[in-house]
N, C-alpha and C positions, 0 to 999 in steps of 0.2 A: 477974681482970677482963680483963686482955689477951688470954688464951684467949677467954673468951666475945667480945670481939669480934673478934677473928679469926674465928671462925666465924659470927661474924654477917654480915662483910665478905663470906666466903665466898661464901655460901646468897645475898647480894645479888646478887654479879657471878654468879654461876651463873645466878639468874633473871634477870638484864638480859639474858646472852648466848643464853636462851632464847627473850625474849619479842623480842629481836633475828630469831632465825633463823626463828623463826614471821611475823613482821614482813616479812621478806624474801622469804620461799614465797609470802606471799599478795601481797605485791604483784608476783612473779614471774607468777603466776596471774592478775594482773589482767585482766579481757576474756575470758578462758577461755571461752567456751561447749560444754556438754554436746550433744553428737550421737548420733544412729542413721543408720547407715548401710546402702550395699548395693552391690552390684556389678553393674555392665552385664556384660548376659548374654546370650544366643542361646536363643530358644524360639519355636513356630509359633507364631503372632498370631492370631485371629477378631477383626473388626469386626462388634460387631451393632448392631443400630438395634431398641429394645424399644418397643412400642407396645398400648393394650390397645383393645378396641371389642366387636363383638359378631357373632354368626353368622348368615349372611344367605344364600340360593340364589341363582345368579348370574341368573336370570329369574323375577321374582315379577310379576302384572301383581293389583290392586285392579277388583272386578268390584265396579263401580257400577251403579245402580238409572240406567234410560233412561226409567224412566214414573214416575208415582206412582200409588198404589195401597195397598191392602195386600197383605201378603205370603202366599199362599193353598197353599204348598206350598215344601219344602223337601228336594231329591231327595239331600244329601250331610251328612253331617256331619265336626266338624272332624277332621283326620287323614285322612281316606277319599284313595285315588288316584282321579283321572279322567283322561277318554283327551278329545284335542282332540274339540269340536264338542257333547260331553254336555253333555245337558239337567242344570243345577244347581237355577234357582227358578223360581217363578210366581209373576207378579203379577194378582189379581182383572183380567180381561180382559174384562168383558162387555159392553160398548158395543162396544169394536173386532173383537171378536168378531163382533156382530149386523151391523157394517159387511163386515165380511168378506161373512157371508153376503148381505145384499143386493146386495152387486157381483158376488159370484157368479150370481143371478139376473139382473143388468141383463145381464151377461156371456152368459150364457148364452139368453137372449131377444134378442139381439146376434148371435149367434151363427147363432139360428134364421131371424134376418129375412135375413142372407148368404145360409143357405142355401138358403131360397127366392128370392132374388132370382139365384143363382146356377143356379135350378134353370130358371127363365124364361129367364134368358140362352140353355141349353141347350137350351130348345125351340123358342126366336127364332132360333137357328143350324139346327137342324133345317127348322123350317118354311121358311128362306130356300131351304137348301138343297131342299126337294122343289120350290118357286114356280121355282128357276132351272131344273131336271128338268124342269118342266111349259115353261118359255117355250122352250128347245133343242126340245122336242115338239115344242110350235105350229111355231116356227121351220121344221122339217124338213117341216111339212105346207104350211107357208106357199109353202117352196119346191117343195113336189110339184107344188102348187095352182098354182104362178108355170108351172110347165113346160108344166103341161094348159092353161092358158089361152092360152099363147104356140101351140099347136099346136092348137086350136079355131081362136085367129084365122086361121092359118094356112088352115085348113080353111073357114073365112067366107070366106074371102075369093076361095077356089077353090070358093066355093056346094057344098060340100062336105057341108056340116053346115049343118042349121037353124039360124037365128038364138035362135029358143028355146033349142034346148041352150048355143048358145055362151052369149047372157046369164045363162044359170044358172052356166055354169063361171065367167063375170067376176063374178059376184052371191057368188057361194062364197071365190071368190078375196078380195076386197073384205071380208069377214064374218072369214074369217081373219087378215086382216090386223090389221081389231079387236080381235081375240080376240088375237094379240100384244102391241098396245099396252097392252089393260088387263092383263094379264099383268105388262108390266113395272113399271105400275104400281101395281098394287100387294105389287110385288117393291120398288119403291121404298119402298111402306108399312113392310113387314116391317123392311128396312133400318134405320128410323126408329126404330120399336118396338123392334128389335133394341139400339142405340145410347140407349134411353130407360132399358132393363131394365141395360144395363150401368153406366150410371149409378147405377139405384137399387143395383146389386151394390156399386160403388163407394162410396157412401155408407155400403150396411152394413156394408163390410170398415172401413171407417175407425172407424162406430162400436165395431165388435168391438175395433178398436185401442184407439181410445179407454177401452174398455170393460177390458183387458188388464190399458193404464199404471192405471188407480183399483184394479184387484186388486190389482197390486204395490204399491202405495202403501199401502192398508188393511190389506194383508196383513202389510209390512214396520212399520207403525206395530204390530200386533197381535203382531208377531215379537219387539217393542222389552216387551213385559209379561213376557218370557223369557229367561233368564240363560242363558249357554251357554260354556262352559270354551275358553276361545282356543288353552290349550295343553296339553299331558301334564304333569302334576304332582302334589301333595298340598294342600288343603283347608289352610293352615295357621294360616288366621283365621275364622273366623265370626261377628260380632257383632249378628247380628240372629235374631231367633226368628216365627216362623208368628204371622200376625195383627198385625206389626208393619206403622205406616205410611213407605213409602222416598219420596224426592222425588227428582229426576236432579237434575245441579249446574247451577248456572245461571252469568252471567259473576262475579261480587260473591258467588258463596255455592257451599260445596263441598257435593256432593251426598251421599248416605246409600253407604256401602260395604257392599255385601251380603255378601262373603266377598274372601277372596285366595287365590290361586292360584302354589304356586311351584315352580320347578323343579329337584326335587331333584336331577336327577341330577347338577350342578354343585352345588357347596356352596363357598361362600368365609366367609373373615374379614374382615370390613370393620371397619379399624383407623384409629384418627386419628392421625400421626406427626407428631410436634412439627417447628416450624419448624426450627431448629438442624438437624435431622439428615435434612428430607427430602430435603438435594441427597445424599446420599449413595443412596439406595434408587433401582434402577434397576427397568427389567421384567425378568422371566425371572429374579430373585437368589432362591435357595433360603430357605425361611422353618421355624423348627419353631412347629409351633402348639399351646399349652393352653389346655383349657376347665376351667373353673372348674367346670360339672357333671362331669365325669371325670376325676378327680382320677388319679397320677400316671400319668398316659400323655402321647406326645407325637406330635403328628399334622403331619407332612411336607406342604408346600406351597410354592408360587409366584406372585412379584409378576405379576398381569396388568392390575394396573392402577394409574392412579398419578395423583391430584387435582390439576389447574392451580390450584384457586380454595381461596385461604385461609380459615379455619372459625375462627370467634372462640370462642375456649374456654368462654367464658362463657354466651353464649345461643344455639350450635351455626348460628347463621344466617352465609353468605358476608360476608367482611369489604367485598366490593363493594354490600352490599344493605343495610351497617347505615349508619345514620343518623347514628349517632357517629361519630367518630376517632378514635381509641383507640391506646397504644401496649402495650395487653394482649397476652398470650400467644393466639398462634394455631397451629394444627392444618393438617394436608391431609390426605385422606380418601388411605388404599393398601387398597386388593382384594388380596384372597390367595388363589388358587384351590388347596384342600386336595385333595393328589392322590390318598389313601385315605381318604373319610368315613367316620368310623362307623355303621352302621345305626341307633343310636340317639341321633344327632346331632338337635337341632330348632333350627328357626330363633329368635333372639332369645335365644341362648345367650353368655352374658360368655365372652371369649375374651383371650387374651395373645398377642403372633406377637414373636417375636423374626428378623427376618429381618438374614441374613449378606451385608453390604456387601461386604466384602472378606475375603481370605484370605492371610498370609504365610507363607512357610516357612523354619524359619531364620535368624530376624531378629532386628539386632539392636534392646534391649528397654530398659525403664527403667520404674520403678513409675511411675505417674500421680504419685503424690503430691510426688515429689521436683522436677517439674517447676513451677517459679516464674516471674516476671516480674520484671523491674527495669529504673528507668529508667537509661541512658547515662551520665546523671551522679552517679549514686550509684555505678557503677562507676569511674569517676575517681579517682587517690589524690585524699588531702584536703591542700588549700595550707592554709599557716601561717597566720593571723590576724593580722590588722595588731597592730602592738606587741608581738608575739613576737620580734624578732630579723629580722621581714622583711619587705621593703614590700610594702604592703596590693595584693592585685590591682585591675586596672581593671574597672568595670563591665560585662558582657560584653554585645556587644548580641543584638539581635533574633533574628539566624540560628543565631548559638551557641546561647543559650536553648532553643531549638527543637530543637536538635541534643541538649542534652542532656536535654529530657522525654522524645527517645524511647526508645520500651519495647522490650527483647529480651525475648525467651525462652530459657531455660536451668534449666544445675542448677550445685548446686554440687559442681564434685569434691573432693576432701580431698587435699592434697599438701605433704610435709613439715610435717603437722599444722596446714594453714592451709586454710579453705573456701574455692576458689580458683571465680569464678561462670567459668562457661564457658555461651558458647552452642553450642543445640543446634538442630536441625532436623529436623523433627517428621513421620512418616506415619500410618498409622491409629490408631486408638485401642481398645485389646482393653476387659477387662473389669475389669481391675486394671493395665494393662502398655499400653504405647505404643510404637510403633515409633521407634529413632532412625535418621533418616536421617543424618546427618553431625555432626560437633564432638566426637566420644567414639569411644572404642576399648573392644573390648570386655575386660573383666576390672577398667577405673577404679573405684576406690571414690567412691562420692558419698553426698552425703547426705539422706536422706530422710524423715527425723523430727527433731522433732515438727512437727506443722503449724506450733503458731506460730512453731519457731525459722526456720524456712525462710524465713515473712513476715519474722520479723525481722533474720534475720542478715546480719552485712555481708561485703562483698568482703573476703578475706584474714585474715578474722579468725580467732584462733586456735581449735581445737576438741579436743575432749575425744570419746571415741567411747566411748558407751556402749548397747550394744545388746541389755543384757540385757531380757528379757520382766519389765513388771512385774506385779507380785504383784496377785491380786487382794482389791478388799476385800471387807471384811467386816460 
């Protein structure tokens, strides 16, 4: 019996010093937490800014109907190239038409009345001139007649000459003289006449004028039943068909779109880039572009343009135009001018642009993911608790409190097996990898998994590094 319990005493104390030294590892272990880690390193950086939207010419202009009508001819169809100034449609024109032509006729009966009034003026200058031809005549006989009578008298008065002759040369003289005055006057006549005719020329030139501006007008109203291409481009909408009726827009109502016209030879991506990242996207930053119809390829481009006015995610309308307040997700419109299109690019094609912010070389780096927040006073050691052994602290006031919700940014490094938070100071942001500007050297191990240990773990606590890949299930 003394054997068996010796051996029973034994197997006892063996397991009490066992369940001892298991007792003591784990409370050794206590707070232990498990980690993944990684090491700050040096590698080139890319900052992109991803955005998706859709493919657009950078000049498309919407040819609206300027009459109403129907639609009586249709000279392009969709896809076709036109050159500026080409005839596209027609619209039924047969009123404006008939106006046409009868301004033509007033015009032209306008025209005619000028040119005989113009033709008279030409003969009332003619005619003047032969009446002043004829009074310089008379004039020159008037004076012949003036000399012979001065030398009759002369001769009268030396009883030289009969009195008969001499009263015939004063009688002739005297007859001349009349025959100048009425001469002049009706050189006056002509004068009159002359100035009556240029009047009526006057008139008609005015009517021809008048007659001109109503051809322009009927002509340009009759010009407005015809669609005519503004610029060099491709056909890239059409939604109306021959024999359809178009109305032009009025103030309160948008008019009928007869086709659109755009300008391939520029082709962009017109992208909407979330608020958070438009301060980053400048003009002129290199972009690569995919379409979703061309699958793996990738087409080179640049920012040339860049939206002032915020885009409400929701109903695409300016956040300055909507009605609401909203603290929703908003948009800004970036243009991407694609420096080699494809030939078989078309407009209204879904597009991806990943356009390049920035670029480092060299830098040093850290996973995104290891990078955390915490406030001030959770990095703090921790004071005793009243009735531990130490007096209770005072309540702290208002500026301390303050001081300790604020939040850093950091990671945690791992040293002498403790997650030690350090801050850090942050530049761009790659794809997986973030640039550190200052607080780390490179080669530190930190830590970087799991997500939630990161949210949860505290300043100095102890860690366990285990970085093996896990298994996947099954």
């Amino acid at each position: 019996m003394k054997a068996k319990w010796k051996i029973l005493l034994t197997v006892l104390a063996v397991l009490v010093a066992a369940i001892g030294v298991w007792g003591s590892v784990v409370y050794s272990r206590r707070g232990v937490v498990t980690v993944q880690t990684g090491n700050v390193a040096r590698q080139d950086l890319t900052s992109l800014v991803t955005a998706s939207g859709e493919i657009k010419p950078k000049n498309y202009i919407n040819i609206g109907a300027n009459a109403i009508g129907n639609i009586t001819e249709l000279l392009v169809k969709e896809g076709d190239r036109v050159r500026k100034g080409e005839l596209l449609a027609k619209i039924e024109n047969i009123q404006p038409r008939a106006d046409v032509e009868a301004q033509r006729a007033s015009l032209a009966s306008a025209e005619a009345d000028s040119s005989a009034a113009e033709a008279s003026l030409k003969a009332a200058d003619e005619n003047i001139r032969m009446m002043q031809a004829a009074i310089d005549h008379d004039n020159a006989d008037l004076q012949r007649m003036k000399a012979d009578l001065d030398r009759a008298q002369e001769l009268y008065k030396e009883q030289l000459m009969a009195k008969q002759d001499f009263e015939l040369k004063k009688y002739t003289y005297e007859a001349q003289k009349s025959a100048v005055q009425e001469s002049r006057t009706r050189l006056m006549q002509a004068h009159a006449q002359r100035e009556q005719t240029a009047a009526s020329l006057a008139s008609a030139q005015k009517r021809v004028a008048v007659a001109k501006a109503n051809l322009v007008r009927v002509d340009n109203i009759l010009d407005k039943y015809n669609s005519y291409a503004p610029l060099d481009g491709v056909v890239t909408d059409l939604p109306v068909r021959v024999g359809e009726t178009v109305v032009p827009g009025l103030q309160n109502q948008t008019g009928t779109i007869i086709m659109t016209i755009g300008d391939m030879s520029v082709i962009t991506a017109e992208v909407k880039v979330d608020e958070t990242d438009i301060i980053s996207v400048k003009l002129g930053q290199p972009a690569d572009i995919s379409i979703d119809a061309i699958p793996n390829k990738t087409f080179k481009g640049h920012v040339t343009e860049i939206g002032d006015t915020a885009i409400l995610r929701s109903s695409g309308l300016a956040a300055s135009q909507s009605a609401i307040s909203s603290q929703e997700a908003k948009d800004f419109k970036v243009v991407i001018a694609m420096d080699d299109p494809p030939d078989e690019i078309r407009p209204g094609l879904s597009c991806t642009a990943k356009v390049t912010t920035a670029t480092r070389h060299n830098a040093l780096t850290i996973p995104i993911q290891a990078l955390t927040v915490r406030q001030r006073g959770d990095l703090e050691p921790q004071k005793p608790k009243p009735g531990e052994g130490a007096q209770a602290a005072s309540k702290p006031d208002a500026a301390a409190e303050k001081a300790r919700k604020e939040e850093i940014q950091g990671v945690f490094v791992v040293r002498n097996g403790k997650a030690v938070f350090q801050k850090v100071d942050t530049g761009i942001t790659g794809a997986t990898d973030i640039e550190v500007l200052g607080g780390l050297k490179e080669g530190e191990q930190i830590v970087t998994g799991t997500y939630q240990v990161i949210r949860t773990i505290r300043n100095e606590a102890q860690v366990k590094i285990d970085n093996k890949v896990p298994a996947p299930k099954t």
